[in-house]
N, C-alpha and C positions, 0 to 999 in steps of 0.2 A: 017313501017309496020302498015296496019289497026286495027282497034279494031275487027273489022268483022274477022281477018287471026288470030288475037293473040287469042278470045275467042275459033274458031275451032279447032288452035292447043290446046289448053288446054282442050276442051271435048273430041278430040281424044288421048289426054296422058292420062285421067281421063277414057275412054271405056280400053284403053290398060291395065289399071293396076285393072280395073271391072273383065274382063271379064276372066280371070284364074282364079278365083274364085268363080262369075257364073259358068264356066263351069265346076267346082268342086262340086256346090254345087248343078246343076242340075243331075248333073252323079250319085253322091254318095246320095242324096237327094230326090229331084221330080220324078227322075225315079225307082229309090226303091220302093218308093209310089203307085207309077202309076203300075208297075208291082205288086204289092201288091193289090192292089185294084180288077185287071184283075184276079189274082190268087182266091180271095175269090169268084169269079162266074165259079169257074172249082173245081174239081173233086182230085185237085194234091196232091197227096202221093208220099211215097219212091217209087214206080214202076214208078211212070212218071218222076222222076230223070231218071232212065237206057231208058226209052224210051218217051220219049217227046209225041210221036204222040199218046196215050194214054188217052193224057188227057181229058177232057169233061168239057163240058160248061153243068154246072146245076142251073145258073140265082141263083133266090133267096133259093136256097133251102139250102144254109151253113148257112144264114141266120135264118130261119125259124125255123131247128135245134138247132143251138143256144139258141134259145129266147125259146121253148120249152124243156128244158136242164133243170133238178133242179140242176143239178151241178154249170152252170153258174148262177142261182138265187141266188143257198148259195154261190160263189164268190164273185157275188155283193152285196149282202148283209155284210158281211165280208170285202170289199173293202169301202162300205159307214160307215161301221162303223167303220176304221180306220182313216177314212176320217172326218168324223164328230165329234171324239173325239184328234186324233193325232194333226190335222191341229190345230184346238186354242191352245193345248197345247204346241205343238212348237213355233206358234208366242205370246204366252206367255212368255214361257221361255228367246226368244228371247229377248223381249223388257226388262226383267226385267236385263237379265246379260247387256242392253246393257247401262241403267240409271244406275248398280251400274259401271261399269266400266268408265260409261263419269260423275258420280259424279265428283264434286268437292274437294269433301275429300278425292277421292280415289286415294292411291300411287301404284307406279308400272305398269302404267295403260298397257304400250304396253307388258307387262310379262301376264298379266289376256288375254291382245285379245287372245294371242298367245295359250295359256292354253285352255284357250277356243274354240278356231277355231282345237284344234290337233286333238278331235274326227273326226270331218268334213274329213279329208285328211287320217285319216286312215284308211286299209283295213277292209273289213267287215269281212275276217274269224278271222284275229285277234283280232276286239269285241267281236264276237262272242263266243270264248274261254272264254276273258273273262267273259261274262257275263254269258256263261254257268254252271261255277265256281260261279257267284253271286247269279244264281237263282237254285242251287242245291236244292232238296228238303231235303236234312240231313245234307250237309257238306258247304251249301251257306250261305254268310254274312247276306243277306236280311230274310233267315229264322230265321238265328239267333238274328236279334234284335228281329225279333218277337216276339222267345220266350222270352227272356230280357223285353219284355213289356207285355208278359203274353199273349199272343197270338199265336193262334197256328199253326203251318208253312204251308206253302201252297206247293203244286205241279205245280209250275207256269208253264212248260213249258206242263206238262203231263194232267192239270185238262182241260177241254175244257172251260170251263166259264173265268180260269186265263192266260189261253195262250197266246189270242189277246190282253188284257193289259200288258203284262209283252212285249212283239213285241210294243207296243206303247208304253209303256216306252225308252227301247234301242232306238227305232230311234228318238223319242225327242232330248232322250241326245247326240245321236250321229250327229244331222244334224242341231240342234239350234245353231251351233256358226256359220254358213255363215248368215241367217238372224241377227244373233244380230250383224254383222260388218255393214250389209246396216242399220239398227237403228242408229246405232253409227253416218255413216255419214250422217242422216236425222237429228238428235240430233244436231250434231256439222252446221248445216246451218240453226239452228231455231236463231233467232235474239238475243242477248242479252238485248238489250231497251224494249222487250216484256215483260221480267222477270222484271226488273226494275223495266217499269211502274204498272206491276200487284204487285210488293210488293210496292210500293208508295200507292197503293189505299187499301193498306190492306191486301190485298190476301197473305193467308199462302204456304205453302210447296204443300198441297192437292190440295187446288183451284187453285194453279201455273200450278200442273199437268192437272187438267183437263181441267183447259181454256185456258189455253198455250199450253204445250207439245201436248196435244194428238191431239187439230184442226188443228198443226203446221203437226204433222206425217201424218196426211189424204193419203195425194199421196203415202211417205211410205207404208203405211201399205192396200194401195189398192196393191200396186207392191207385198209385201211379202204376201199378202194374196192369188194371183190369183198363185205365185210361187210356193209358197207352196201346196197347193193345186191340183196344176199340179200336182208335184212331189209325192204327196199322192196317188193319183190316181193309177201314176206306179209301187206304192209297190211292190217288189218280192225279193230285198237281204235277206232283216232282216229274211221274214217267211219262206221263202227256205234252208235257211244257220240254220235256230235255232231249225225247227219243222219239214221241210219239208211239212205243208199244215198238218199238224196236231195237236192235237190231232183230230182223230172223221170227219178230214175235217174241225175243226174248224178257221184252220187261210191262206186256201185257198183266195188268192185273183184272179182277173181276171187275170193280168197278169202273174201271175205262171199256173193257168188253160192253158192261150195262151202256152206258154213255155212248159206244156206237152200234147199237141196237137201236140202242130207242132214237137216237138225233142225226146218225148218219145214216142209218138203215129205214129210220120210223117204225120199226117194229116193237110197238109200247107193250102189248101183250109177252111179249117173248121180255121185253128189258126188265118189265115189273116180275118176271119170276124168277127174273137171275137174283134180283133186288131181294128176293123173299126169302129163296135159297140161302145168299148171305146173310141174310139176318137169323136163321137158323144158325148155320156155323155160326155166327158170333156168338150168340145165347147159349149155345154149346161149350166152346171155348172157355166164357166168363163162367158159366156154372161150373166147367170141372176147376178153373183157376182159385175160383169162391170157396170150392169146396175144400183143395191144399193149403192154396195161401191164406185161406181164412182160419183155418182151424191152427195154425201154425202162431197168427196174429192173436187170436184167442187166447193162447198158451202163453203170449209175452205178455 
């Protein structure tokens, strides 16, 4: 048998086992997209479900609306500042459970991932409970150290100024242990002769960290930076589930705006170009983050 027969059977066993999957990922994927995309330049509401021929081509004008909208400015607004405060504070969190965990003094270690990773995997009405019960304005534990430290309780979920922190608190805590396991394994493939040689030359615990670990984590932490950040972007459990977009409209983000456009409103046209708008800012976002954090990752 040729090399010429044996490489085409093998790219034709390699398309055969491609291409159910393609054809999964075009159907359930690209073409959602693409019908989504078409749908934000038409007119579609509940009526053009019962009769299709209804609908209307109105170009830029869901657009237009949109971007003209205080509604979606206080989203975005409200979305960027979940964004700009939640994102470091999760890959904070992250990295910090993920050094005391892959310490070398620390026992137990795979009982701590696991501890840590259980918010990640649990349902959101079930946090929800209970952190509802945590951030009670009379009968919550958080009120109550307050007062214990002579301070005096807050209305986290009801004041508009404490809402959106007390929403960026819960999803910290709830979605930092999946980035603190990819730390873990950026941690566990930094070299060990790197530590070595930096305490040979003197370097303590601090300068270990910052001339070791953290040039070492570069690529790390560009991946859990652009991740994160994604996933920031799509917020809608935590403030849906805890506030409903309130108080005042204060912890509306874009994609609960999209969600009642399109399911409480039925206005699919107007929801799929909120949906496209965001995807722009994201693309935006991660290319200038690619363009810092990458070339920074590069250099380490």
């Amino acid at each position: 048998m040729s090399n010429q027969t044996s490489e085409r059977r093998q790219r034709s066993a390699a398309w055969g086992f491609l291409l159910p999957a393609l054809g999964l990922i075009a159907v359930f994927f690209f073409l959602p997209v693409l019908v989504g995309l078409v749908m934000s330049f038409t007119d579609f509401d509940v009526y053009a479900i019962g009769t299709p021929a209804s609908i209307r081509f109105v170009g830029l004008r869901n657009y237009a609306q949109v971007l003209h909208d205080d509604e979606f400015w206080n989203a975005l607004r409200n979305t960027f500042y979940f964004v700009a405060v939640g994102g470091p504070l999760s890959v904070l969190a992250s990295l910090v459970a993920a050094l005391l965990v892959n310490a070398k003094v620390a026992r137990m270690k795979s009982f701590f991932r696991t501890v840590y990773f259980t918010p990640v995997v649990t349902t959101m009405v079930a946090v929800a409970i209970v952190w509802r019960y945590l951030l009670h304005p009379r009968y919550g534990l958080i009120n109550a150290a307050l007062v214990a430290l002579h301070f005096k309780p807050v209305d986290w979920l009801g004041d508009p100024h404490y809402a959106m922190p007390a929403i960026i608190l819960l999803a910290v805590w709830k979605n930092f242990g999946y980035n603190m396991l990819i730390f873990i394994a950026g941690l566990g493939s930094i070299p060990e002769d790197l530590y070595e040689a930096a305490e040979l030359d003197g370097a303590g615990a601090w300068a270990r960290f910052l001339h070791v670990t953290l040039p070492s984590l570069a690529p790390t932490f560009l991946f859990v930076g652009v991740m994160t950040m994604i996933g920031q972007f799509q917020i809608f459990q935590e403030p849906y589930v805890m506030t409903q977009g309130g108080p005042l409209r204060s912890t509306v983000t874009v994609v609960m705006l999209m969600y009642e456009q399109g399911f409480r409103w039925w206005r699919m046209g107007l929801a799929t170009s909120i949906a496209f708008l965001l995807f722009v800012l994201m693309l935006v976002a991660t290319a200038i983050q690619l363009r810092f954090q990458g070339g920074e990752a590069r250099k380490a």
